[in-house]
KOLLO-619392 format. One record per residue: residue in three letters; x negated, y negated, z negated of N, C-alpha, C, O, CB in turn. Coordinates in pm, whole numbers, padded with zeros to 5 digits, always signed. Each point is the difference from the previous one (the first is absolute). Glycine has a CB too. Layout:
<atoms>
ALAXYZXYZXYZXYZXYZ...
</atoms>
This chain:
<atoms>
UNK-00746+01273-00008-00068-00054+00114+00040-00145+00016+00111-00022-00048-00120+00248+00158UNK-00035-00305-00069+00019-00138+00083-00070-00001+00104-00100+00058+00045+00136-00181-00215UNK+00079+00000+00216-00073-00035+00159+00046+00009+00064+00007-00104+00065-00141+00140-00067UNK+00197+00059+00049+00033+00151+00098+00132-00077+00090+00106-00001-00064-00167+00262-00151UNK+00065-00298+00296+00111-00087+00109+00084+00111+00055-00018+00121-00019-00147-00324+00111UNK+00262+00144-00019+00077+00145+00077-00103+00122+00083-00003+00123-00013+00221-00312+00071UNK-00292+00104+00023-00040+00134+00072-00108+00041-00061-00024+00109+00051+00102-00156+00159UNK-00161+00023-00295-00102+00078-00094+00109+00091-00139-00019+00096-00075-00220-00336+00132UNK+00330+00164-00036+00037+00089-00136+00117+00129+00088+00072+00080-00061-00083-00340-00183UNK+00001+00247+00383+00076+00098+00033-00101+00103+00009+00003+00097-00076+00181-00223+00185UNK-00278+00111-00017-00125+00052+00036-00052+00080-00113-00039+00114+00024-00002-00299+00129UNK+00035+00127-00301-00043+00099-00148+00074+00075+00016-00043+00115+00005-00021-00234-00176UNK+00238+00096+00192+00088+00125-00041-00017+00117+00127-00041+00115-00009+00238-00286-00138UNK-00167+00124+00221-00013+00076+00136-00117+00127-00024+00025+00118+00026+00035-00366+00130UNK-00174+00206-00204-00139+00022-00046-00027+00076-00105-00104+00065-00011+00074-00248+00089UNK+00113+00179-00155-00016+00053-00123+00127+00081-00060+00113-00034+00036-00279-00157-00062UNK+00144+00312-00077+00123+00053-00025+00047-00062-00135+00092+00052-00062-00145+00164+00196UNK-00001-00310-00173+00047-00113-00154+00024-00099+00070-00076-00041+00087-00069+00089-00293UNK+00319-00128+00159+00025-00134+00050-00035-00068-00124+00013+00056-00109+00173-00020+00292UNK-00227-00148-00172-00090-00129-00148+00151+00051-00037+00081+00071+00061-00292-00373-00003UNK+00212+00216-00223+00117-00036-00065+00017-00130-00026+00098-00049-00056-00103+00240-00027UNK-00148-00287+00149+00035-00139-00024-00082-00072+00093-00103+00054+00040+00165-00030-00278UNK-00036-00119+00270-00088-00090+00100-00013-00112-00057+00106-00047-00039-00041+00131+00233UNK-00174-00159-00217+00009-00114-00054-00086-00137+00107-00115-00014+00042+00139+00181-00302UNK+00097-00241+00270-00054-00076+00136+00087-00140-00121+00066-00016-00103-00066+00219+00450UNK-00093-00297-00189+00076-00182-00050+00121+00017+00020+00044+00055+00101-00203-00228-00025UNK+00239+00120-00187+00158+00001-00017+00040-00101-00066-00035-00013-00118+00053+00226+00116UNK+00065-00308+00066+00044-00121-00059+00085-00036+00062+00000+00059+00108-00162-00117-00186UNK+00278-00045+00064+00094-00073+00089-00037-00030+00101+00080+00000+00093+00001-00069-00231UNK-00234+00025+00160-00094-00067+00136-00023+00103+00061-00020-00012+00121-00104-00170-00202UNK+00120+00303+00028-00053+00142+00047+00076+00077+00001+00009+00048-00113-00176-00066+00051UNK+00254+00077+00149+00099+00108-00093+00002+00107+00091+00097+00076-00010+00071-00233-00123UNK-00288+00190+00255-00019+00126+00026+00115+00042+00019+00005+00097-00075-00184-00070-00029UNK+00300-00036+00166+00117+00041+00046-00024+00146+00106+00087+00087+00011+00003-00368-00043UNK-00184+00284+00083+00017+00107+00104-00106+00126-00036+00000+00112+00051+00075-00306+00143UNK-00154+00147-00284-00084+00075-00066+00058+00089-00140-00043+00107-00041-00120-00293+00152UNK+00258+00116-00161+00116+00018-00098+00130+00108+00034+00082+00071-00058-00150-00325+00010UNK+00017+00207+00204+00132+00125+00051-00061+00137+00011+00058+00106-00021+00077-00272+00183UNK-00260+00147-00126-00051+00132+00034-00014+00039-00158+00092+00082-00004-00229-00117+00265UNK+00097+00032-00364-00044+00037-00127+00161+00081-00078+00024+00119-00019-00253-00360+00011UNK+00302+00133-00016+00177+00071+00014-00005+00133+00097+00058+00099-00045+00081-00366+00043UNK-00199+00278+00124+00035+00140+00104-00070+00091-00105+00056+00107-00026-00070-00189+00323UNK-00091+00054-00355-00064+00108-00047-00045-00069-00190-00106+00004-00063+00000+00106+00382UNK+00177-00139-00337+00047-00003-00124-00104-00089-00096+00000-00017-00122+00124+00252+00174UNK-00185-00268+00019-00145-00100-00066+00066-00075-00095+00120-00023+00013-00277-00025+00198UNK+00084+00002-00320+00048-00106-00086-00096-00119+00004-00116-00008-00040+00229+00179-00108UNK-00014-00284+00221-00108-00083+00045-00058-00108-00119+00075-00087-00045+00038+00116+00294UNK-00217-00020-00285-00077-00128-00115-00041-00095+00060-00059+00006+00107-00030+00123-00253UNK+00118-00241+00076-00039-00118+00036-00136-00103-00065+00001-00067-00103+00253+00114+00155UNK-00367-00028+00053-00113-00084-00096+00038-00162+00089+00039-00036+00111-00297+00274-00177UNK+00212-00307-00080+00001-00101+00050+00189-00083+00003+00048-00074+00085-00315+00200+00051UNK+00331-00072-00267+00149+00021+00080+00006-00148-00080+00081-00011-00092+00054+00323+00132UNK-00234-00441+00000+00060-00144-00055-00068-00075+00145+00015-00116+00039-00021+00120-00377UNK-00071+00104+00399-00038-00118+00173-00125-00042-00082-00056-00088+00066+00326-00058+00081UNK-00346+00172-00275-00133-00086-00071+00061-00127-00020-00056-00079-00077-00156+00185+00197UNK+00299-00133-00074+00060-00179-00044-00040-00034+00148-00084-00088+00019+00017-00003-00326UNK+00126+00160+00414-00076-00059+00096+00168-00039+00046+00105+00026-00059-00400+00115+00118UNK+00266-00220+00083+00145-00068+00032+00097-00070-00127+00117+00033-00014-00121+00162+00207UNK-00044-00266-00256+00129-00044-00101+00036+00103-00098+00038-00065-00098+00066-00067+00280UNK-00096+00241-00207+00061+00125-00021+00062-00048-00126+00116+00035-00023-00275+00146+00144UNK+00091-00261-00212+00042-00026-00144+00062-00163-00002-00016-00082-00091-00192+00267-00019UNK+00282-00206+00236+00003-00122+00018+00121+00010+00124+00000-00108+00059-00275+00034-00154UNK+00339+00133+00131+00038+00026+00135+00130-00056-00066+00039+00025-00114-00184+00193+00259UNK+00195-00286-00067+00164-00044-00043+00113+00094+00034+00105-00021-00060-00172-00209+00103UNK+00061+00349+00060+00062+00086-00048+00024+00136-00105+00104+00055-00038-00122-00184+00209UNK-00122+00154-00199-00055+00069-00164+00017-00088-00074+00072+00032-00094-00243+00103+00137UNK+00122-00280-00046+00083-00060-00129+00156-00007-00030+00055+00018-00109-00243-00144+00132UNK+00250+00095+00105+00142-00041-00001+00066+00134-00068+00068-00017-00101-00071-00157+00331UNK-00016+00307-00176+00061+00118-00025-00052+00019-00158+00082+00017-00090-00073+00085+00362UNK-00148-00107-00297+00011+00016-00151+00080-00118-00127+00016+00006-00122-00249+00123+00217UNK+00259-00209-00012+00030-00139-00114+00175+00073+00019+00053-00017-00110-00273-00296+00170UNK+00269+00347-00015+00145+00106-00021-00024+00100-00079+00096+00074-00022-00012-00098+00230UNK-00207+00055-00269-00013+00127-00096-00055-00082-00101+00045+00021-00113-00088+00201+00260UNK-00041-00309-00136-00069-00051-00084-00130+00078-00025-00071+00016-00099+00279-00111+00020UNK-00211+00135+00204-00170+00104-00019-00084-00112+00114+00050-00096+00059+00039+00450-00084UNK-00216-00309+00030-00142-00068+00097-00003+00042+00129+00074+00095+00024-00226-00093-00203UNK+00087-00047+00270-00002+00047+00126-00045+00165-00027+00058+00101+00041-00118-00361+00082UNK-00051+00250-00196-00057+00154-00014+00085+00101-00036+00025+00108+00054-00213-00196-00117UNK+00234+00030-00047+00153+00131-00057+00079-00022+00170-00042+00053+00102+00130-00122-00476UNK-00011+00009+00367+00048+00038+00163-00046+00090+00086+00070+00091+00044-00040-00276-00048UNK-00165+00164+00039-00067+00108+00089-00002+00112-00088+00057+00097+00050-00205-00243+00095UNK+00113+00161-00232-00012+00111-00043+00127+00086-00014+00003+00119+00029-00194-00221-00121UNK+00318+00016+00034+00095+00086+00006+00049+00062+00167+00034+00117+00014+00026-00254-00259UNK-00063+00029+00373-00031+00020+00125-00050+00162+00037+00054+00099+00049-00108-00369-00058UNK-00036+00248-00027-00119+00144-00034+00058+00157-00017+00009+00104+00067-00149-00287-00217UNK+00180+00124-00004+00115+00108-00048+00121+00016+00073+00014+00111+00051-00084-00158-00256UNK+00140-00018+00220+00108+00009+00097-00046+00061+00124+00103+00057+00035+00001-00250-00131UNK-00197+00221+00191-00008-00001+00080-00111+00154+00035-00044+00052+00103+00140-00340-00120UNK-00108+00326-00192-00053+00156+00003-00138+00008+00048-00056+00097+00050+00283-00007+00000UNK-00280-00225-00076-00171-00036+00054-00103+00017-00208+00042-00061-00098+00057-00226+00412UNK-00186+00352-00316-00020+00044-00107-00136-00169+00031-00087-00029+00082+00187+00402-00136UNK-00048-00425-00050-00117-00096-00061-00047-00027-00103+00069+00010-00102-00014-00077+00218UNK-00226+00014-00122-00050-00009-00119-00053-00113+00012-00092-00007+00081+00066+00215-00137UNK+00064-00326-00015-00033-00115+00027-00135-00048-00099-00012+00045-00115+00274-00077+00201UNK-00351-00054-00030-00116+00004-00118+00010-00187-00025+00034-00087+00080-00245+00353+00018UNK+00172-00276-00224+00025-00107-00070-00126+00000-00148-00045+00102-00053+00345-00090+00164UNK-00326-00120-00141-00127+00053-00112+00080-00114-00149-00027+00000-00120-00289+00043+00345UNK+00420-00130-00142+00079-00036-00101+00118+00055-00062+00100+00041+00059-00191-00186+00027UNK+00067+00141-00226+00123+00102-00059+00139-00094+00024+00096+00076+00012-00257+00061-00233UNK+00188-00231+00229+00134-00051+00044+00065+00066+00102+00108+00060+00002-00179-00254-00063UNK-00063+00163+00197+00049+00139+00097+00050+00104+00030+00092+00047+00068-00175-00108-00071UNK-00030+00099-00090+00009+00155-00004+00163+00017-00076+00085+00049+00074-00399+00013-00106UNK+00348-00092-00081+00127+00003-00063+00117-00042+00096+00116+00042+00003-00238-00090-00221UNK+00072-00029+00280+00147-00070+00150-00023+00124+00062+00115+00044-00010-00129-00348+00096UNK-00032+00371-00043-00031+00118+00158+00096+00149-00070+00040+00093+00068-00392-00179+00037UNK+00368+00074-00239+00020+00105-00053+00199-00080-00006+00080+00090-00029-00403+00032-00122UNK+00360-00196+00163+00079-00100-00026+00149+00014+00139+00090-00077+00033-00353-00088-00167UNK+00222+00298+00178+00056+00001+00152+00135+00100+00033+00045+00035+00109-00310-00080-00042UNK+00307+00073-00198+00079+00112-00033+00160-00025-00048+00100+00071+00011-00338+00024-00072UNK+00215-00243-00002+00135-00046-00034+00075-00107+00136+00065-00100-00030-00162+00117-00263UNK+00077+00021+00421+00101-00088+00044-00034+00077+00202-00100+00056+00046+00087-00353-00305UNK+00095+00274+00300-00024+00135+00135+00051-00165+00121+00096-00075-00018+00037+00464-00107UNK-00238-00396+00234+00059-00068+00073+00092+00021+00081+00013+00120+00026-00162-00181-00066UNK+00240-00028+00106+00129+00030+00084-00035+00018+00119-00116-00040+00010+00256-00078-00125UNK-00093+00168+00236-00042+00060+00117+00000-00140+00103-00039+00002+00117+00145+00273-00175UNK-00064-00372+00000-00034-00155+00070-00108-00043-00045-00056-00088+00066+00262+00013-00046UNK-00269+00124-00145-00107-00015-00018-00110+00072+00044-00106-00057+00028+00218-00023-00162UNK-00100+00170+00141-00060+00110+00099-00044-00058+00108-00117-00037+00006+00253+00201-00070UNK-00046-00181+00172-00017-00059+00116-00083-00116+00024-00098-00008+00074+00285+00100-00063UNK-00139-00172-00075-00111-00124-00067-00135+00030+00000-00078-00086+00042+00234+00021-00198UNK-00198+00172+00115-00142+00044-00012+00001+00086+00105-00117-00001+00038+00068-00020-00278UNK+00088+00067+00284-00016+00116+00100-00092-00139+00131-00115+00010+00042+00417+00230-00112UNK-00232-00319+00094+00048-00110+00061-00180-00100+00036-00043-00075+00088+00360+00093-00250UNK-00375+00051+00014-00137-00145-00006-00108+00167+00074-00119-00032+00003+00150-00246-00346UNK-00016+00376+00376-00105+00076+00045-00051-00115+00141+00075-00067+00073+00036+00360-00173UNK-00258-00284+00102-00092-00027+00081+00001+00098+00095+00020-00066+00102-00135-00049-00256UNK+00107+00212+00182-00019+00110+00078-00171+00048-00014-00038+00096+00067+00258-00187+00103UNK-00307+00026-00252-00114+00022+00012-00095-00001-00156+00062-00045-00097-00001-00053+00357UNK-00172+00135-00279-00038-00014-00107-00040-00165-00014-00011-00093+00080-00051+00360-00087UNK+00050-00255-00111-00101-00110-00079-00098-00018-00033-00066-00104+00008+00172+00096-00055UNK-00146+00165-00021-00123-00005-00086-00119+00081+00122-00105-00054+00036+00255+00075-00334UNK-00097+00126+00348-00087+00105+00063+00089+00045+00078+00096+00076-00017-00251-00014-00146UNK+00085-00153+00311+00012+00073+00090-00027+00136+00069-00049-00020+00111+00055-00167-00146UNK+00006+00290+00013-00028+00128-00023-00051+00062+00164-00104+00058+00031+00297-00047-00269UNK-00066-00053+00327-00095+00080+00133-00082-00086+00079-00046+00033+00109+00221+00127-00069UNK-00200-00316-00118-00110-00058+00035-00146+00081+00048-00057+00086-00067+00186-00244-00088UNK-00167+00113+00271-00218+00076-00020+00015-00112-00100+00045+00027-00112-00251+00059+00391UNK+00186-00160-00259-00071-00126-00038-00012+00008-00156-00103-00025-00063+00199-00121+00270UNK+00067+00198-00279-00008-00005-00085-00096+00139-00068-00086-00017-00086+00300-00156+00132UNK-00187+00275-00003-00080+00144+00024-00168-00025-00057-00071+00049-00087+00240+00023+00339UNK-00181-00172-00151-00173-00019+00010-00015-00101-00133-00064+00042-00097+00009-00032+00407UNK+00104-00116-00313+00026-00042-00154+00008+00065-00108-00045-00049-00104+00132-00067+00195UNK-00025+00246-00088+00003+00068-00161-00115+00063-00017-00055+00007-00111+00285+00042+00093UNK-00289+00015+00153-00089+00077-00032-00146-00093-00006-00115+00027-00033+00269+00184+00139UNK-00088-00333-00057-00148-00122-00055-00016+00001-00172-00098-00033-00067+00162-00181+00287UNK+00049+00257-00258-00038-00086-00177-00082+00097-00019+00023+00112+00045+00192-00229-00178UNK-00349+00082+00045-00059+00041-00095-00014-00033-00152-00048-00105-00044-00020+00134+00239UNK+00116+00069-00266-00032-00001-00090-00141+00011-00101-00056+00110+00001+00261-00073+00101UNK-00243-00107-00156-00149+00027-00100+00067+00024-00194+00096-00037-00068-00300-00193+00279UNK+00110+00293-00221-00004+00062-00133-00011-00120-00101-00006+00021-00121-00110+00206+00208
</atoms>
């Protein structure tokens, strides 16, 4: 499933005798769903992250504290987040159509950040999305505007 915020995703369980096994919502340093994250841990959700680079939105590949923390590993802002990610038991699939990329994202296994680094990122959450605002109408009436043609 995606989407699904605290009180819709309580409301499914409440509702239903199957809890998801995954939720896949915006997840990024800008995004980090902290209270939505708590509820999923109560009931064991494994939270996925779309979108887990912000689209390059806010600096993300540019941020002087994702750079600063990776230039101590010698990894990219992206490896950072991503190891972030991992550390933090958030299942991501990052999309990239360049193979350099793609080979860096896989690149996230040889070096574990320190819990000052942690904080550091914990530190850049927005409290809000970036990309989809979800209990927007506004945004609501927007999705169901797109049309697609054949």
């Amino acid at each position: 499933m995606c989407n699904f915020l605290p009180d819709r995703l309580i409301d499914l369980i409440l509702s239903h005798d199957v809890v998801p096994a995954v939720n896949q919502v915006e997840l990024h340093p800008f995004c980090q769903q902290r209270s939505l994250r708590q509820v999923m841990e109560a009931y064991r959700i494994a939270p996925m992250a779309w979108a887990p680079f912000a689209e390059g939105q806010h600096g993300l590949f540019t941020d002087p504290v994702l750079t600063a923390i990776g230039r101590t590993y010698g990894k990219s802002p992206a490896q950072v987040v991503l190891r972030w990610l991992q550390q933090k038991q958030i299942v991501a699939i990052p999309k990239s159509v360049h193979a350099e990329r793609i080979q860096q994202n896989f690149e996230v296994d040889d070096f574990a950040l320190s819990p000052a680094d942690m904080v550091q990122i914990d530190a850049l959450d927005l409290g809000h999305s970036l990309i989809l605002d979800v209990p927007s109408l506004n945004e609501v009436y927007r999705l169901h505007g797109i049309r697609f043609e054949p």
